[in-house]
C-alpha positions, 0 to 999 in steps of 0.5 A: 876373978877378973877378965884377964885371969879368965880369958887366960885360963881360956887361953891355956886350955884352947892351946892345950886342946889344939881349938884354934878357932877358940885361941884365935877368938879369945886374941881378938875379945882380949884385943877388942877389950884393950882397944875398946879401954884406950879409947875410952881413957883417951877420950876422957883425957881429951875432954878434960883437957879440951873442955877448959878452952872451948867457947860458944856451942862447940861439941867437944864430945863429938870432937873427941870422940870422931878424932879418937875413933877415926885413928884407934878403929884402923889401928886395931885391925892390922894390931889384932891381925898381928897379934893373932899371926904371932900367938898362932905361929909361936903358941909356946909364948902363951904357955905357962908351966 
């Protein structure tokens, strides 16, 4: 079973319970987790790509990663309010028969 067909089971029964906190926490883990994987793939892309035209003793790492955090951190929040703004109003989206 992976996370995804975990955090959806508990999804499914948080709606058909009617616990919203726990609906509203599992949009953020599953938001978290998919911020979280793109900053990751991203700042191995950019070190791959980058470490081929770096001289001297320049830190791509650090590079990388401040320039990734400093656009993906931002973007998650509004992206997570969102999110839970959507599946909290229109719960039938989520749903499965």
């Amino acid at each position: 079973m992976n996370s995804a067909t975990f955090c959806s089971k508990s999804i499914q029964t948080a709606i058909s319970k009617g616990k919203n906190g726990r609906l509203i926490f599992f949009i953020f883990v599953e938001t978290l987790l998919g911020s979280l994987l793109r900053l990751i793939v991203r700042i191995i892309s950019a070190i791959i790509y980058f470490s081929a035209s770096v001289t001297g003793h320049h830190s791509v790492l650090a590079y990388v990663t401040i320039y990734n955090v400093s656009y993906m951190v931002p973007s998650f929040i509004p992206a997570t309010l969102i999110i839970m703004a959507m599946f909290s109003t229109f719960k039938r989206l989520l749903v499965t028969n």
